[in-house]
PLY file of the C-alpha trace (Angstrom):
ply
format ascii 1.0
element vertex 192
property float x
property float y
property float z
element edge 191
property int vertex1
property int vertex2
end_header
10.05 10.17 7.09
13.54 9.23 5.75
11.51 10.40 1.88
11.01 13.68 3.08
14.43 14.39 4.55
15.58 13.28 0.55
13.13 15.66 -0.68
14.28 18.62 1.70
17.82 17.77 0.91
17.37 17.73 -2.70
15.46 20.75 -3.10
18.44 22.55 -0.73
21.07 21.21 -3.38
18.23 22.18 -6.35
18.09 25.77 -4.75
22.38 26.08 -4.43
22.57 24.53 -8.26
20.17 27.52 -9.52
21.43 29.79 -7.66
25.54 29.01 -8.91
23.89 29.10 -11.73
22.68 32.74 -12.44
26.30 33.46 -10.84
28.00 31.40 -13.69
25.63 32.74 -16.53
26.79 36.58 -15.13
30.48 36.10 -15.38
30.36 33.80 -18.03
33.54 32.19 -17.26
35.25 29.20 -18.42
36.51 27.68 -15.16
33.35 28.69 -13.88
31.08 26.68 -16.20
33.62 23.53 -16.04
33.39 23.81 -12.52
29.54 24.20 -12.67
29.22 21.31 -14.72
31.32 19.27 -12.28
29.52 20.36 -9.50
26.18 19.28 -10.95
27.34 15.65 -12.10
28.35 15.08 -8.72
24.97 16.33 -7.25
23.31 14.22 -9.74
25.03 11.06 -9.01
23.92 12.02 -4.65
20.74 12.05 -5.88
20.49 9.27 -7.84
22.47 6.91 -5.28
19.83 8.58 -2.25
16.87 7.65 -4.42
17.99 4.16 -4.94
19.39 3.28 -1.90
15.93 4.24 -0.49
13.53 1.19 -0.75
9.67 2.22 0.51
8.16 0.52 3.26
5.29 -2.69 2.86
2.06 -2.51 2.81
0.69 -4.14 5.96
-2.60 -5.66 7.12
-5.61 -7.63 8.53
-9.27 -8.87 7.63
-11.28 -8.80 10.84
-14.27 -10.51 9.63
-17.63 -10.28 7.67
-20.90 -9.02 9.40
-23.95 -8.14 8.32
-23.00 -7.05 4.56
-19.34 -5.84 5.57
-15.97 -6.78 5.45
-13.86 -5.03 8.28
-10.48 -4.85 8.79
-7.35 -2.20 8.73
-4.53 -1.75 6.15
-1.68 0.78 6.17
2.12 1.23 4.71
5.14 0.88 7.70
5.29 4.39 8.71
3.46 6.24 6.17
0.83 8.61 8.09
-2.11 8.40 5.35
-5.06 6.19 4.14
-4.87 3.37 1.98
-7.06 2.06 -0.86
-7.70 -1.48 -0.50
-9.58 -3.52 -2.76
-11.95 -6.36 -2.51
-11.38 -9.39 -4.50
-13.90 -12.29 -4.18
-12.93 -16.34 -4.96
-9.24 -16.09 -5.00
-6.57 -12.90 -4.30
-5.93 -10.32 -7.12
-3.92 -12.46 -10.06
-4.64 -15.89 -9.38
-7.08 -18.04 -11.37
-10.64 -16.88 -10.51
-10.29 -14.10 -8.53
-13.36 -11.43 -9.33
-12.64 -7.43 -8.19
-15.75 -6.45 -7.00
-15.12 -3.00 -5.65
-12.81 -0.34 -3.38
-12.56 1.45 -0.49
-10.18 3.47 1.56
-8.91 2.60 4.81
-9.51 6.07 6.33
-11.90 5.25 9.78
-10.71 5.57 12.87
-7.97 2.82 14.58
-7.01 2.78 17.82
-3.13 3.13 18.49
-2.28 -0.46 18.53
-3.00 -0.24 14.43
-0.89 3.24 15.08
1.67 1.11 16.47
2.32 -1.81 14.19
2.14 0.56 11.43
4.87 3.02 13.20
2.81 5.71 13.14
0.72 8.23 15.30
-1.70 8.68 12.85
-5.41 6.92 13.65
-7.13 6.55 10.38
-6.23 2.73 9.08
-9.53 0.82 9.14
-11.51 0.17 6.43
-15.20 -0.93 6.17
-16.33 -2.27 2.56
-20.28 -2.63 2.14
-21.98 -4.33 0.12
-25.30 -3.87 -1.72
-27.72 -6.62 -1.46
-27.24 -7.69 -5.18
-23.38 -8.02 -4.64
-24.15 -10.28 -1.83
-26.90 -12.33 -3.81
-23.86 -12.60 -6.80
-21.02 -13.57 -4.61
-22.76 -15.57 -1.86
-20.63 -17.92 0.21
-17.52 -16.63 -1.84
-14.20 -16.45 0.17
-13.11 -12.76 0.00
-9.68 -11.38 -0.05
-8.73 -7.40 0.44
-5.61 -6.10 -0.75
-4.17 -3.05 0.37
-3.00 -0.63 -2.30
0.45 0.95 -1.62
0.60 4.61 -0.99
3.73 4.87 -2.87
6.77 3.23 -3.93
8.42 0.52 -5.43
6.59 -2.44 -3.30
3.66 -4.95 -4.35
0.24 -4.61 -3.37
-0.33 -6.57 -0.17
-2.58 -9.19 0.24
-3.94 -8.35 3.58
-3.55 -11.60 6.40
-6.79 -13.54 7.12
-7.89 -13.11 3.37
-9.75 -16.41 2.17
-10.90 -17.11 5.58
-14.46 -15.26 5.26
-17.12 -15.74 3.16
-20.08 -13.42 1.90
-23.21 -14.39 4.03
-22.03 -18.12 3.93
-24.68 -21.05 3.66
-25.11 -23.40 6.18
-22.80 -26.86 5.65
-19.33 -27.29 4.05
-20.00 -25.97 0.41
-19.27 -28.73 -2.48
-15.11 -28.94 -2.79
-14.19 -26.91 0.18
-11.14 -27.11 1.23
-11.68 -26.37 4.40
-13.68 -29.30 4.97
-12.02 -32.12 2.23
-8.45 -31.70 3.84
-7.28 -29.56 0.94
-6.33 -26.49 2.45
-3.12 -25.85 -0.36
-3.06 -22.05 1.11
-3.78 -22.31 4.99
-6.68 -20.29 4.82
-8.50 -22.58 6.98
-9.32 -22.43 10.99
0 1
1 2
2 3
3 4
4 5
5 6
6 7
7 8
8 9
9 10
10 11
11 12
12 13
13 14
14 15
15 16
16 17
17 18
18 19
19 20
20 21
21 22
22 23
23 24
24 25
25 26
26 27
27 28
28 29
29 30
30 31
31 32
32 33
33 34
34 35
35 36
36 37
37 38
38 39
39 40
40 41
41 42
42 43
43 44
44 45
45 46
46 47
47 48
48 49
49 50
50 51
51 52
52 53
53 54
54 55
55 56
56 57
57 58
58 59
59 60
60 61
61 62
62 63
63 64
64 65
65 66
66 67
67 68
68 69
69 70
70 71
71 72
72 73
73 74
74 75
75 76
76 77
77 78
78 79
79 80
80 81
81 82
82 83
83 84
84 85
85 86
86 87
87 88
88 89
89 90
90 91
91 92
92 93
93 94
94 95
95 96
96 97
97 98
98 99
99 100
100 101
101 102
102 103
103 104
104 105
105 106
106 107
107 108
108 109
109 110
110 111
111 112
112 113
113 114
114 115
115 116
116 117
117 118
118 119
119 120
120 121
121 122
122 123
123 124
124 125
125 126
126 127
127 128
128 129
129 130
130 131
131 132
132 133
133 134
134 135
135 136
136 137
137 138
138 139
139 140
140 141
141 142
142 143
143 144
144 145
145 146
146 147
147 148
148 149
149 150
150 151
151 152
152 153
153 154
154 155
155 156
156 157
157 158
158 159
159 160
160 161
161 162
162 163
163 164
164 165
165 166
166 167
167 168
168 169
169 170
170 171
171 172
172 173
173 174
174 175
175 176
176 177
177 178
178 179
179 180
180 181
181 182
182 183
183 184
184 185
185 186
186 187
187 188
188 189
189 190
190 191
Protein backbone atom coordinates (compact mmCIF):
# COMPACT_ATOMS: atom_id res chain seq x y z
CA UNK A 1 0.00 0.00 0.00
CA UNK A 2 2.75 2.39 1.26
CA UNK A 3 4.00 1.96 -3.08
CA UNK A 4 0.95 3.35 -4.14
CA UNK A 5 0.69 6.31 -1.79
CA UNK A 6 4.57 7.07 -3.48
CA UNK A 7 3.08 6.69 -6.76
CA UNK A 8 -0.02 9.05 -6.03
CA UNK A 9 2.31 11.47 -4.41
CA UNK A 10 4.69 11.55 -7.16
CA UNK A 11 2.40 11.87 -9.92
CA UNK A 12 0.68 15.00 -7.70
CA UNK A 13 4.29 16.64 -7.59
CA UNK A 14 4.75 15.33 -11.58
CA UNK A 15 1.35 17.14 -12.35
CA UNK A 16 2.44 20.70 -10.16
CA UNK A 17 6.15 20.42 -11.99
CA UNK A 18 4.31 20.44 -15.58
CA UNK A 19 2.04 22.55 -14.81
CA UNK A 20 4.85 25.52 -13.27
CA UNK A 21 6.18 24.62 -16.12
CA UNK A 22 3.97 25.90 -19.06
CA UNK A 23 3.68 29.00 -16.53
CA UNK A 24 7.55 29.50 -16.65
CA UNK A 25 7.87 28.78 -20.50
CA UNK A 26 4.90 31.79 -20.90
CA UNK A 27 6.67 34.47 -19.02
CA UNK A 28 9.92 33.35 -19.78
CA UNK A 29 11.50 34.83 -16.85
CA UNK A 30 14.78 34.58 -15.30
CA UNK A 31 13.90 34.26 -11.61
CA UNK A 32 11.26 32.18 -12.77
CA UNK A 33 13.34 29.48 -14.50
CA UNK A 34 16.09 29.62 -11.54
CA UNK A 35 13.38 29.15 -9.30
CA UNK A 36 11.89 26.33 -11.51
CA UNK A 37 15.00 24.63 -11.63
CA UNK A 38 15.32 24.78 -7.84
CA UNK A 39 12.07 23.64 -7.32
CA UNK A 40 12.58 20.53 -9.43
CA UNK A 41 16.06 19.45 -7.82
CA UNK A 42 14.41 19.49 -4.66
CA UNK A 43 11.42 17.35 -5.92
CA UNK A 44 13.88 15.10 -7.42
CA UNK A 45 15.95 14.50 -4.44
CA UNK A 46 11.92 13.63 -2.40
CA UNK A 47 11.64 11.28 -4.85
CA UNK A 48 14.65 9.68 -4.94
CA UNK A 49 15.04 9.54 -0.96
CA UNK A 50 10.95 8.04 -0.96
CA UNK A 51 12.00 5.40 -3.49
CA UNK A 52 14.94 4.30 -1.52
CA UNK A 53 13.87 4.50 1.77
CA UNK A 54 11.06 2.14 0.57
CA UNK A 55 12.31 -1.54 0.76
CA UNK A 56 9.42 -4.17 -0.78
CA UNK A 57 8.03 -6.73 1.29
CA UNK A 58 9.31 -10.86 1.23
CA UNK A 59 8.08 -13.31 -0.49
CA UNK A 60 6.43 -15.78 1.89
CA UNK A 61 5.41 -19.44 1.86
CA UNK A 62 4.59 -23.18 2.38
CA UNK A 63 4.71 -26.72 0.58
CA UNK A 64 1.72 -28.68 1.82
CA UNK A 65 2.57 -31.92 0.37
CA UNK A 66 2.61 -34.20 -2.79
CA UNK A 67 -0.53 -36.29 -3.82
CA UNK A 68 -1.41 -38.06 -6.53
CA UNK A 69 0.87 -36.17 -9.27
CA UNK A 70 0.70 -32.67 -7.38
CA UNK A 71 2.55 -30.53 -5.32
CA UNK A 72 0.23 -28.18 -3.18
CA UNK A 73 0.96 -25.45 -1.25
CA UNK A 74 0.45 -21.38 -1.10
CA UNK A 75 2.96 -18.54 -1.76
CA UNK A 76 2.37 -14.78 -1.64
CA UNK A 77 4.44 -11.30 -1.02
CA UNK A 78 3.65 -9.48 2.75
CA UNK A 79 0.81 -7.42 1.75
CA UNK A 80 0.78 -7.45 -1.89
CA UNK A 81 -2.97 -8.39 -3.04
CA UNK A 82 -1.96 -10.50 -6.31
CA UNK A 83 -0.78 -14.01 -7.49
CA UNK A 84 2.55 -15.25 -7.48
CA UNK A 85 4.57 -17.40 -9.90
CA UNK A 86 6.31 -20.05 -8.16
CA UNK A 87 8.49 -22.47 -9.64
CA UNK A 88 9.26 -26.06 -9.18
CA UNK A 89 12.74 -27.15 -8.75
CA UNK A 90 13.44 -30.92 -8.30
CA UNK A 91 16.85 -32.45 -6.30
CA UNK A 92 18.02 -29.35 -4.64
CA UNK A 93 16.49 -25.42 -4.46
CA UNK A 94 17.07 -23.03 -7.45
CA UNK A 95 21.16 -22.32 -7.45
CA UNK A 96 22.58 -25.01 -5.57
CA UNK A 97 24.45 -27.97 -7.08
CA UNK A 98 21.87 -30.23 -8.81
CA UNK A 99 18.88 -28.56 -8.66
CA UNK A 100 16.68 -29.32 -12.10
CA UNK A 101 13.64 -26.53 -12.98
CA UNK A 102 11.11 -28.57 -14.17
CA UNK A 103 8.23 -26.20 -14.67
CA UNK A 104 5.80 -23.08 -13.28
CA UNK A 105 2.76 -22.19 -12.03
CA UNK A 106 0.91 -19.36 -10.44
CA UNK A 107 -0.37 -19.28 -7.08
CA UNK A 108 -3.81 -17.90 -8.08
CA UNK A 109 -6.54 -20.73 -6.40
CA UNK A 110 -8.47 -19.98 -3.80
CA UNK A 111 -6.98 -19.65 0.16
CA UNK A 112 -8.87 -19.32 2.95
CA UNK A 113 -8.19 -16.11 5.15
CA UNK A 114 -5.68 -17.56 7.43
CA UNK A 115 -3.22 -17.48 4.06
CA UNK A 116 -5.09 -13.83 3.79
CA UNK A 117 -3.83 -13.23 7.12
CA UNK A 118 -0.19 -14.14 7.31
CA UNK A 119 0.19 -12.53 4.07
CA UNK A 120 -1.62 -9.13 5.41
CA UNK A 121 -3.98 -9.17 2.98
CA UNK A 122 -7.80 -9.62 2.19
CA UNK A 123 -7.22 -10.97 -0.96
CA UNK A 124 -7.99 -15.06 -1.32
CA UNK A 125 -6.09 -16.24 -4.29
CA UNK A 126 -2.47 -17.61 -2.81
CA UNK A 127 -2.49 -21.38 -3.42
CA UNK A 128 -0.89 -23.00 -5.98
CA UNK A 129 -1.33 -26.55 -7.41
CA UNK A 130 1.63 -27.78 -9.84
CA UNK A 131 0.75 -31.08 -11.90
CA UNK A 132 2.62 -33.18 -13.30
CA UNK A 133 2.45 -35.32 -16.45
CA UNK A 134 3.13 -38.91 -16.07
CA UNK A 135 6.56 -38.68 -17.91
CA UNK A 136 7.75 -35.87 -15.46
CA UNK A 137 6.93 -38.18 -12.70
CA UNK A 138 8.62 -41.33 -14.41
CA UNK A 139 11.95 -38.69 -14.89
CA UNK A 140 12.03 -37.29 -11.45
CA UNK A 141 10.75 -40.20 -9.34
CA UNK A 142 11.52 -40.17 -5.64
CA UNK A 143 13.24 -36.66 -6.21
CA UNK A 144 12.90 -34.18 -3.25
CA UNK A 145 11.10 -31.10 -4.71
CA UNK A 146 11.48 -27.55 -3.76
CA UNK A 147 8.99 -24.50 -4.98
CA UNK A 148 10.11 -21.10 -4.95
CA UNK A 149 7.93 -18.28 -5.00
CA UNK A 150 8.69 -15.58 -7.54
CA UNK A 151 8.45 -11.98 -6.17
CA UNK A 152 5.78 -9.78 -7.52
CA UNK A 153 8.03 -6.90 -7.44
CA UNK A 154 10.87 -5.31 -5.85
CA UNK A 155 14.18 -5.41 -4.72
CA UNK A 156 13.90 -8.89 -2.61
CA UNK A 157 15.16 -12.57 -3.51
CA UNK A 158 13.07 -15.22 -4.68
CA UNK A 159 11.86 -17.24 -1.70
CA UNK A 160 12.42 -20.64 -1.19
CA UNK A 161 9.08 -21.65 0.08
CA UNK A 162 9.29 -23.63 3.91
CA UNK A 163 8.85 -27.44 3.82
CA UNK A 164 10.81 -27.58 0.41
CA UNK A 165 13.05 -30.86 0.33
CA UNK A 166 10.70 -32.63 2.53
CA UNK A 167 8.51 -34.32 -0.39
CA UNK A 168 9.34 -36.46 -2.93
CA UNK A 169 7.73 -37.28 -6.47
CA UNK A 170 5.74 -40.61 -6.01
CA UNK A 171 8.56 -41.87 -3.60
CA UNK A 172 9.65 -45.68 -3.60
CA UNK A 173 9.20 -47.73 -0.83
CA UNK A 174 12.55 -47.88 1.69
CA UNK A 175 15.16 -45.17 2.49
CA UNK A 176 16.63 -44.45 -1.08
CA UNK A 177 20.63 -45.14 -1.36
CA UNK A 178 22.44 -41.91 0.58
CA UNK A 179 19.42 -40.36 2.09
CA UNK A 180 19.90 -38.18 4.44
CA UNK A 181 17.04 -38.57 6.03
CA UNK A 182 17.77 -41.98 6.94
CA UNK A 183 22.02 -41.98 7.26
CA UNK A 184 21.89 -39.09 9.94
CA UNK A 185 22.99 -36.52 7.39
CA UNK A 186 20.36 -34.14 7.35
CA UNK A 187 23.04 -30.85 6.62
CA UNK A 188 19.67 -28.74 5.75
CA UNK A 189 16.88 -29.96 8.27
CA UNK A 190 14.71 -31.05 5.69
CA UNK A 191 13.99 -34.14 7.49
CA UNK A 192 10.82 -35.21 9.84
Amino acid sequence: MAAVAVSFSIEQHLKCVALFYVRTIRSQSQATLKHFYLFTTVLLSVFLAKANAYKAPPVIGYVDGFRDGKIFGWACQKFVPASLDVHLYVRNAAGRPGAIIVKGAKANRYSDSVVANVCGTEFHAYRYEIQLTPQERRRYRNYRVFVHGIKFFGDVPNSLLINSGRYRIDPVTGPAPGDPCKTGRDQYGICD
